[in-house]
C-alpha positions in Angstrom: 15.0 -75.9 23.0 15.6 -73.2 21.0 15.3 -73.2 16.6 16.2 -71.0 14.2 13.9 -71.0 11.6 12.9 -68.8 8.5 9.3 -67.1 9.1 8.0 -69.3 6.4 9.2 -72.3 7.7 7.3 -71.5 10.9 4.3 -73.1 10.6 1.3 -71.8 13.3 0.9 -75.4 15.0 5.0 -75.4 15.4 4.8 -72.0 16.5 1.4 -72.9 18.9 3.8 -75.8 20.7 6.6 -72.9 21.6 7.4 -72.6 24.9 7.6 -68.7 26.1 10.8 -66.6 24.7 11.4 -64.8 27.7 11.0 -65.8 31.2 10.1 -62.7 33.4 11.0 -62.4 37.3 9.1 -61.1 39.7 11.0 -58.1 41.8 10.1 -55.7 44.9 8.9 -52.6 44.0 8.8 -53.5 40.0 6.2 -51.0 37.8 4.4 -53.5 36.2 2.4 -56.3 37.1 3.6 -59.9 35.9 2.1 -63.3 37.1 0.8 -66.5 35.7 -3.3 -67.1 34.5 -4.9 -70.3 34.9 -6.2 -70.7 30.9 -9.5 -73.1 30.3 -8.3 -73.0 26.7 -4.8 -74.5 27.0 -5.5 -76.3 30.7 -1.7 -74.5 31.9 -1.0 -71.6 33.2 0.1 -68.7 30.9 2.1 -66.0 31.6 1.7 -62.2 31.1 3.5 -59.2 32.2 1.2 -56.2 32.8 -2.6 -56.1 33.6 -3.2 -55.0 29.9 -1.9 -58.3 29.1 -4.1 -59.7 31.5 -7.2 -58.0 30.0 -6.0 -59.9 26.3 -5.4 -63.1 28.2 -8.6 -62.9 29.3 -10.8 -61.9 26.2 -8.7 -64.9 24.8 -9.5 -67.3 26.8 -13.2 -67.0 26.6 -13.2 -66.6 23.2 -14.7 -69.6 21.6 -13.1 -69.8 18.8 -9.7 -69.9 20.7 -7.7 -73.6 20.4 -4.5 -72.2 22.0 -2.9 -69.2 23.3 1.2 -68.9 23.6 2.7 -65.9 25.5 5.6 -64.5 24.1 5.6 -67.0 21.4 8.8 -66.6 19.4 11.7 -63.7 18.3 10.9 -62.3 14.8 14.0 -61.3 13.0 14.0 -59.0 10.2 16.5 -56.6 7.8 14.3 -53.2 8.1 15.6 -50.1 6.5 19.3 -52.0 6.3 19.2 -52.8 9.9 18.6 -56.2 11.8 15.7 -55.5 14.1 13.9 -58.2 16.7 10.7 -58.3 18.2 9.0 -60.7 20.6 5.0 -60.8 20.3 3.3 -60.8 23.4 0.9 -63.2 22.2 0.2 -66.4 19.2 -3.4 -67.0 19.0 -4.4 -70.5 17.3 -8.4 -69.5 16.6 -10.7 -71.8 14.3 -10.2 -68.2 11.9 -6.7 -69.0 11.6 -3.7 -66.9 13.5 -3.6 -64.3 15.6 -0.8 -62.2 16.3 -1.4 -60.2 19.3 1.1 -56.7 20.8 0.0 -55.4 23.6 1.0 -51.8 24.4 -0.5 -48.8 26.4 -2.3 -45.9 24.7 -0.3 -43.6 26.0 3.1 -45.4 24.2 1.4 -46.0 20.8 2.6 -43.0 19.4 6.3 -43.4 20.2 7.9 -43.5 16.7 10.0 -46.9 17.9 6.9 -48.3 18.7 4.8 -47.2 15.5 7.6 -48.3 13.1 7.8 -51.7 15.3 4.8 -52.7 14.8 4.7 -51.3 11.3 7.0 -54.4 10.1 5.9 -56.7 12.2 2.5 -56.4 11.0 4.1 -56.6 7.2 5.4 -60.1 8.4 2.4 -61.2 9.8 0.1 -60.5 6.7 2.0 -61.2 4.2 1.4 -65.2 5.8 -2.1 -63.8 5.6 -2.4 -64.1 9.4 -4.1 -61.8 11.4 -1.9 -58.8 13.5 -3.8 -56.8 16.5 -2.4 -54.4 18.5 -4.0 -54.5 22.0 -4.7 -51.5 24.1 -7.2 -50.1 26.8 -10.1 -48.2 25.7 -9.9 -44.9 24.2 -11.0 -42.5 26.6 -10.3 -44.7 29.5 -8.6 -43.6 32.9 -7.1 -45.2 35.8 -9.3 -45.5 38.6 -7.3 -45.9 42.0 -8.9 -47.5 44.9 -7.3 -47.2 48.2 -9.0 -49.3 51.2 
């Protein structure tokens, strides 16, 4: 069931019981890697759409602080600059620190000015409810390693 609520309105236990914005399918010869992760913190699978999303999944659930983790946990709306923009987190964190806002992105696509100015104003949003905004991403320095059996 979907709601329409203000950000304010949205509190982090409402937000914590959401059900996934998007559902992904799963399509021969697809670029990324999307599947489902048995969590020990929620006790249900949660989904994730890349293996960098799998890598914050993970630190998530062994983190333990962690009380709940939501993929794709709601659409924010915002007027930016005069212009309606959207953006769906990839992950809501409920930690005993409070809420975690989590965007997961490659290194490589950081510096893309659509993605910089995204995560500019979605960070705004998230701080100004003085919860916590990360932006997740692989190591710097890090390389691909290919293994081929």
């Amino acid at each position: 069931m979907e709601s329409d609520l203000s950000w304010g309105e949205a509190s982090a236990e409402y937000l914590g019981a959401a059900e996934s914005w998007r559902i992904f399918h799963w399509d021969m010869g697809q670029k990324h890697y999307s599947g489902s992760y048995w969590s020990s913190v929620n006790r249900d699978l949660v989904i994730y759409e890349s293996r960098l999303e799998l890598a914050r999944l993970l630190l998530a659930d062994f983190d333990p602080n962690a009380r709940r983790i939501v993929a794709q946990p709601f659409l924010l709306k915002a007027r930016v600059d005069g212009r309606l923009r959207k953006h769906i987190p990839d992950y809501l964190l409920l930690t005993d620190a409070g809420p975690i806002v989590v965007d997961v992105k490659p290194r490589h696509r950081l510096g893309k000015p659509e993605v910089a100015f995204t995560f500019a104003w979605a960070r705004r949003l998230v701080q100004e409810r003085d919860w916590t905004y990360e932006v997740f991403s692989e190591p710097e320095g890090s390389r691909s390693i290919w293994i081929c059996l």
